[in-house]
SEVEX-514201 format. One record per residue: x negated, y negated, z negated of N, C-alpha, C, O in turn; residue in three letters. Coordinates in pm, whole numbers, plus 50000, padded with zeros to 5 digits. Example, Ala and Ser with C-alpha at 12.3 -4.5 7.8 and 13.67 -1.06 7.14 Angstrom:
BEGIN
486815056949220487705045049220486805033049220485765033249154Ala;487155022549292486335010649286487104999749213486594988649196Ser;
REM end
This chain:
BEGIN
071541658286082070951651685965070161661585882070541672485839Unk;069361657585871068131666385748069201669385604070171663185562Unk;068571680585561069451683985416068131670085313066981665885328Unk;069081668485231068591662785123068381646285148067601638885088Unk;068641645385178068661631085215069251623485089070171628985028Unk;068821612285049069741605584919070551594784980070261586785069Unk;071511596484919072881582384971073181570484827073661574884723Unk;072921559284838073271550484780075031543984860075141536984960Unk;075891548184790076911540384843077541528984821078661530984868Unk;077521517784776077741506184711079301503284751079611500984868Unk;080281503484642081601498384633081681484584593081571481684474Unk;081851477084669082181460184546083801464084539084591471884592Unk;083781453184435085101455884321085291444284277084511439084197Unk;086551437284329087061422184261088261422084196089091414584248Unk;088531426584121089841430184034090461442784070091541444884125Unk;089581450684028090581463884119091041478084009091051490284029Unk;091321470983912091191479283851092681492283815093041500283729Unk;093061487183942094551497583977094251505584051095011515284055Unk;093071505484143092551514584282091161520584280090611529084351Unk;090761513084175089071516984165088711533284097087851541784123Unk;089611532584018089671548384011089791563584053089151573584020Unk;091041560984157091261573984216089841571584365089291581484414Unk;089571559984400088751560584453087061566484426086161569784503Unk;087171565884297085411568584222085721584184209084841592784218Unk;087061586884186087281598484148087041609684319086411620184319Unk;087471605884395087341614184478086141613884610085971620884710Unk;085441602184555084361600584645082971607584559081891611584602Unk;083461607084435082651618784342082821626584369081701630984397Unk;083561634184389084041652784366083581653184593082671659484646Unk;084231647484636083611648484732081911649984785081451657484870Unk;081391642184719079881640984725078931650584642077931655984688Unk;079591652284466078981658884403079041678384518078171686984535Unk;080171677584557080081693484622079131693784746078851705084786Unk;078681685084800077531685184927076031683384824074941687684862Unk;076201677384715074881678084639074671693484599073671700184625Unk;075901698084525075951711784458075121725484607074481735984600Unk;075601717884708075371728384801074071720184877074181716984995Unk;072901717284803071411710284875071901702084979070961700685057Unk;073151694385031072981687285131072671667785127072161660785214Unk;073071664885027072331652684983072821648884866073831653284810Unk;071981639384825071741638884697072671622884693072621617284802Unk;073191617984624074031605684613074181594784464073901597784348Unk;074621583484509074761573884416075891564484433075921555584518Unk;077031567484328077891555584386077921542984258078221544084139Unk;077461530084343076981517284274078231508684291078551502784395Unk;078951508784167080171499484188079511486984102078951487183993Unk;079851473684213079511461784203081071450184144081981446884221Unk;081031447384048081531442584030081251426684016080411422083939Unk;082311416884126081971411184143083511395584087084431392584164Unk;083411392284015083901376883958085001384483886085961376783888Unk;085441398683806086711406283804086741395883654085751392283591Unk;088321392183621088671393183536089671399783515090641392483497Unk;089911412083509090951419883504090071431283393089141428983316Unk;090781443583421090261455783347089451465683403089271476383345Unk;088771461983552088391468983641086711478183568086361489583597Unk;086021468883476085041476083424085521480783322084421483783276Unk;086221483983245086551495183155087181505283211087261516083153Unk;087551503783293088401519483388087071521483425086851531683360Unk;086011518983485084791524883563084061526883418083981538883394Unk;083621520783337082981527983185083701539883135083131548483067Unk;085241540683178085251553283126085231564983221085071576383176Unk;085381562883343084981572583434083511576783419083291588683439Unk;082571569783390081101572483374080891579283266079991587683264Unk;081671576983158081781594183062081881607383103081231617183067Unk;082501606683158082871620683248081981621983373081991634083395Unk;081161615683473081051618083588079721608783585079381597983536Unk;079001622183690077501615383641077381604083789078331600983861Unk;076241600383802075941594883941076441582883983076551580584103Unk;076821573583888078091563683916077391556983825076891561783723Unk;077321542583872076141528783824077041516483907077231513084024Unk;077481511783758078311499683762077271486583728076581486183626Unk;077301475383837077001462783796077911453083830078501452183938Unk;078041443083696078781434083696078821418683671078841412083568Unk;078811414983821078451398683779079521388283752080681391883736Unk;079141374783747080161368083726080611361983827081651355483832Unk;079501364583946079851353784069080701365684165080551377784179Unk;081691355584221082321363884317082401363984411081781353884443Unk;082821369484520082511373684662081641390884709080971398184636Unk;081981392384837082201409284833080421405184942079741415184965Unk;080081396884975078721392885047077681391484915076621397584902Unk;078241382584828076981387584709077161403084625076191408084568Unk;078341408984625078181419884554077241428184627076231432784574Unk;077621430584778077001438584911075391440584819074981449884750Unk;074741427384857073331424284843072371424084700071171421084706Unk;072991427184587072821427484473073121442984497072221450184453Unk;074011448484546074091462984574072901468484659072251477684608Unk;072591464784762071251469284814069971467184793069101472884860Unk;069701458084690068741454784619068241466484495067151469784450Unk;069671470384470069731481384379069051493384425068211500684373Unk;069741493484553069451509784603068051507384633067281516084591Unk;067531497284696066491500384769065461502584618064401508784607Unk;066041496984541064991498184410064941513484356063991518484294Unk;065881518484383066241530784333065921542084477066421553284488Unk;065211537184552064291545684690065471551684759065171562284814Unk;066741548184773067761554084864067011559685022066051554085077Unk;067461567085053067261565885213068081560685309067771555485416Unk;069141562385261070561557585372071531550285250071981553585141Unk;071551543985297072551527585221073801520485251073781509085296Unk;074921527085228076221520585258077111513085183076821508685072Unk;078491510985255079151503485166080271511985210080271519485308Unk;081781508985081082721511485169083581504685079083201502084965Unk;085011500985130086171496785032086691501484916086441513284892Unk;087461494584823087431502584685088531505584679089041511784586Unk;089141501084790090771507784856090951521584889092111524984863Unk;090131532484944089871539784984090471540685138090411550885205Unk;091061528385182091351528185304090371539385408090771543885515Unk;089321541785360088521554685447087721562585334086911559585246Unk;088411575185384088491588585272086631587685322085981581585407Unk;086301599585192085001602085222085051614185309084131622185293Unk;085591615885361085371627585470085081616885589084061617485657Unk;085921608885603085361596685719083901590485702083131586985792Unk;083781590185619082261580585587081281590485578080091588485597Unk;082011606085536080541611985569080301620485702079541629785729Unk;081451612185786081181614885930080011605985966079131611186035Unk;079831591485924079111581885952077701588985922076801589786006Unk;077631594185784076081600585770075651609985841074431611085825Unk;076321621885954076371629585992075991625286152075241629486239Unk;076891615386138076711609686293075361598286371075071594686485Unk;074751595586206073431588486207072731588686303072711580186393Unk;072091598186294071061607086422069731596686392069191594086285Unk;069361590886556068481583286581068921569286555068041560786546Unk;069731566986546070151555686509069891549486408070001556886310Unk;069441534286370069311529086273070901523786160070871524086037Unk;071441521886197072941517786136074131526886233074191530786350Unk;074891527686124076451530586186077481526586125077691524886005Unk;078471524286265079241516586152080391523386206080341529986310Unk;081951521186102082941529686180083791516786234083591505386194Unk;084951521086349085731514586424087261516786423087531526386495Unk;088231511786373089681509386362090271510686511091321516286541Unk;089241503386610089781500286754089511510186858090391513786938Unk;088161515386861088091525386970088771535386982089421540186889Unk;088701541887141089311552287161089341560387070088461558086988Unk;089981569487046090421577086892090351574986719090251582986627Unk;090451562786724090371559786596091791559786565092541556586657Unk;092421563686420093321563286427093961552486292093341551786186Unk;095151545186314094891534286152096801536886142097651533286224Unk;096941541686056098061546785958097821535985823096831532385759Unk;099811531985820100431530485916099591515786032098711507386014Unk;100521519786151099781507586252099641502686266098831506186351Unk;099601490686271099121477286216099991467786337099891470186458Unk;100861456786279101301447286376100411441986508099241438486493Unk;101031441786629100081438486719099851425886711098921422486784Unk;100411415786639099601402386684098571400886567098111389686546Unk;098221410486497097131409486432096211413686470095161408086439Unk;096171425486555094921426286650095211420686705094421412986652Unk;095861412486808095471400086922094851393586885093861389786946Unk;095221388786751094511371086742093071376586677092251367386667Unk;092621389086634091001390086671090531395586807089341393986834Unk;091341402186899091241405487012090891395887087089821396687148Unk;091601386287098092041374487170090651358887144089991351887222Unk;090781359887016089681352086953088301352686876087201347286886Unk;088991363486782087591360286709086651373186776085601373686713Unk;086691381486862085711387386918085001384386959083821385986931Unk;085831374587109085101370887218084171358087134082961357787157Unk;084651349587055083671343286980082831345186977082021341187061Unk;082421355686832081191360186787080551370886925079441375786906Unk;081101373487028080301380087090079381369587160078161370987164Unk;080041358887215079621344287271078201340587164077011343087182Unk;078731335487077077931331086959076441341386954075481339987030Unk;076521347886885076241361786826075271373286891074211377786847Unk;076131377187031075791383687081076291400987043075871412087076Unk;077301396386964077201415486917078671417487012079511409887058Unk;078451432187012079451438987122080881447487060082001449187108Unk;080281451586939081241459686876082871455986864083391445986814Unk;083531468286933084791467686886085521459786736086431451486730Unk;084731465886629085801462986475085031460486405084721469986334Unk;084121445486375083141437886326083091439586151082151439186072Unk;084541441686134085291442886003085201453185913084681451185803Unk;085681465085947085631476085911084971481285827083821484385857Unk;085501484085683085351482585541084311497585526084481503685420Unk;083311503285623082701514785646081131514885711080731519685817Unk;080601509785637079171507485732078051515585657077931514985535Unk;077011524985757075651530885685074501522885734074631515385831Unk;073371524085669071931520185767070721526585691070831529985573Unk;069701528085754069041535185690068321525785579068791514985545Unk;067071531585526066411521685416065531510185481064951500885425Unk;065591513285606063981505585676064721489985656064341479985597Unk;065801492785725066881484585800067281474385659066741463285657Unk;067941476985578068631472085428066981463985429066971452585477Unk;066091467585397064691463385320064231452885423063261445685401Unk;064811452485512063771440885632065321427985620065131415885628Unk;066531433385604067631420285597067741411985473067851399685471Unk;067711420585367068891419085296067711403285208068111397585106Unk;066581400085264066291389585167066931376285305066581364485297Unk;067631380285394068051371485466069481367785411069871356085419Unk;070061375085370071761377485378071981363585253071631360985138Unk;072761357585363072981341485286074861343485246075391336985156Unk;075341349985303077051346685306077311354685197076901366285205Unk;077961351085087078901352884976079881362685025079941374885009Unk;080611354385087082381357285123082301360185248081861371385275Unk;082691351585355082851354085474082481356185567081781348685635Unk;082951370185602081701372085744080561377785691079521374685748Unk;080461388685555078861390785553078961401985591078131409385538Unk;080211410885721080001423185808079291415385915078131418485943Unk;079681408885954079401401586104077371398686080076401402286147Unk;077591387985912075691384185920074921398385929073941399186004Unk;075301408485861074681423985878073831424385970072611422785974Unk;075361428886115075391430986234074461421486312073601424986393Unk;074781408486273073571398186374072081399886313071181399686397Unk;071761401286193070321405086174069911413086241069021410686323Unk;070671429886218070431440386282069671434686444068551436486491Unk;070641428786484070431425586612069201420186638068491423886731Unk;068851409586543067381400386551066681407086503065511404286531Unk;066801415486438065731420886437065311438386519064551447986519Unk;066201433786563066311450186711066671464686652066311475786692Unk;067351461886564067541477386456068831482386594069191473686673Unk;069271493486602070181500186697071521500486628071331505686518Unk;072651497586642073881503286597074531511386658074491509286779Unk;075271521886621076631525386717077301523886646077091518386538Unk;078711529986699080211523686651080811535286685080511540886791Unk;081781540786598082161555086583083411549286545083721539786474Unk;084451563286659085691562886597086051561986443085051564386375Unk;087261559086361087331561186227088871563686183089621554986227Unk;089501573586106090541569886053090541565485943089721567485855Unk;091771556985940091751543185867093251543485804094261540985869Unk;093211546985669094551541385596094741526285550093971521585467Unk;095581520285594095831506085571096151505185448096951513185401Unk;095591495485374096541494785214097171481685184096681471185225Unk;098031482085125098611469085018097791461684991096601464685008Unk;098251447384932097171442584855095611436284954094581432184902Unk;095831436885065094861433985152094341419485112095171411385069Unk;092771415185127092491401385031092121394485180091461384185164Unk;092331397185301092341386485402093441386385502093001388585615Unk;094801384285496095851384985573095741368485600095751368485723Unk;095661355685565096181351685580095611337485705094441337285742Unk;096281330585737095461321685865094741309685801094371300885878Unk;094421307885633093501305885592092141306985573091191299185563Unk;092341321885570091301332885555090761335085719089611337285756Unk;091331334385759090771334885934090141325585927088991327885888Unk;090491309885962089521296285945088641299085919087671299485995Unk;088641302985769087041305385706086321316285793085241312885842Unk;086731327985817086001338585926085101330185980083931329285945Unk;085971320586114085451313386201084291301586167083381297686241Unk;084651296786021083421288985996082201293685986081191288986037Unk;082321305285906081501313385870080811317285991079611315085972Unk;081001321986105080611324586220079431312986245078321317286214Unk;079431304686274079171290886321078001291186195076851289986237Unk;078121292586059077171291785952076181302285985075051300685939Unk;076441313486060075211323586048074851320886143073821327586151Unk;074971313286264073861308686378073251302786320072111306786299Unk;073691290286265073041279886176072141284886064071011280186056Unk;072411291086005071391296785898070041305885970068911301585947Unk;070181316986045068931320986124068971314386251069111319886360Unk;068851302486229068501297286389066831303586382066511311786469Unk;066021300286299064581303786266064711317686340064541317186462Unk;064901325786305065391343186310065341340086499064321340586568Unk;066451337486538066471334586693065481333786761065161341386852Unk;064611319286701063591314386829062781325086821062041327186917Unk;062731334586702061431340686669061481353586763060491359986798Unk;063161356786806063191370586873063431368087011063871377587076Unk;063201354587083063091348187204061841354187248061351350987357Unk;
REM end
């Protein structure tokens, strides 16, 4: 990777105002020391998205202290409109490379700035829970990977067409070209707006890879349940339907 490169990292934030901190806190001090030493220059854009909790006054007062940190806060919620109101940002603000990551810190920034490192030629990267050496502490029950193993992969690979191991995975980069040619597509709010990403990418021929990742699991997880799956699956079915246009055009 070239020195100097600028990073827009976009956190959405839906009530988090128990985790959002040690997370801003150490993805700062992490980043500010690769700036201090010319290797890129950074922005972390916490999106706040439907919180009624205390989550923007813990981030107003971290922004006293700590520069580089740009909070927006809407009223509508969902982590698909925060995403896109987040890259709207960056691209306004001339990012070069544009990510997201959880406000869990389920992946330290030493993981994510494997992702920038590991860029290369590639247009997007994203990290993986499932491939060979990824590692996810603690391990996660196996019939929870089955029933996306089992189902919702082979689905969206059917559907879709995408190949990737861990569709999910709260860790994704892309460059600026990439963000600036989707994001006036990106229709999904809530569900599934890793998966709509990934299928634009695709229609519109941008490259991904998929990189090992370690992965701390956290508490508090906002899709455990076989409610929340349903919706996955609808959602699936809605992003064919929404770029069918997109399709015929890359036929």
């Amino acid at each position: 990777m070239e020195s100097e490169k600028s990073l827009a990292l976009i956190i959405p934030a839906h009530n988090e105002e128990q985790r959002i901190a040690p997370t801003l806190r150490a993805y700062h001090s992490f980043f500010n020391s690769l700036e201090q030493h010319k290797k890129i220059d950074f922005e972390l854009i916490i999106v706040l998205n439907g919180c009624n909790d205390k989550t923007s006054a813990v981030v107003k007062a971290i922004q006293k202290n700590l520069n580089n940190i740009t909070m927006l806060d809407f009223a509508t919620a969902g982590k698909g409109y925060a995403l896109k109101r987040g890259f709207k940002h960056a691209l306004a603000k001339g990012a070069d490379l544009i990510g997201f990551v959880d406000a869990d810190m389920a992946t330290s920034p030493q993981e994510f700035y494997k992702l920038i490192i590991g860029l290369n030629e590639s247009d997007g990267i994203i990290a993986s829970r499932y491939m060979t050496g990824a590692v996810v502490t603690p391990p996660r029950p196996k019939i929870k990977r089955w029933g996306s193993k089992i189902i919702f992969e082979p689905l969206v690979k059917m559907l879709l067409g995408l190949p990737f191991k861990d569709l999910q995975c709260g860790a994704k980069l892309f460059k600026r070209d990439v963000i600036k040619m989707i994001v006036d597509h990106l229709k999904v709010q809530q569900w599934a707006f890793d998966v709509e990403i990934l299928y634009l990418c695709r229609l519109f021929n941008f490259t991904v890879k998929e990189i090992p990742t370690v992965w701390h699991d956290q508490v508090l997880s906002k899709l455990n349940t076989f409610g929340g799956g349903m919706k996955m699956l609808s959602s699936i079915l809605e992003i064919r339907k929404n770029h069918a246009e997109l399709i015929n055009n890359s036929l």
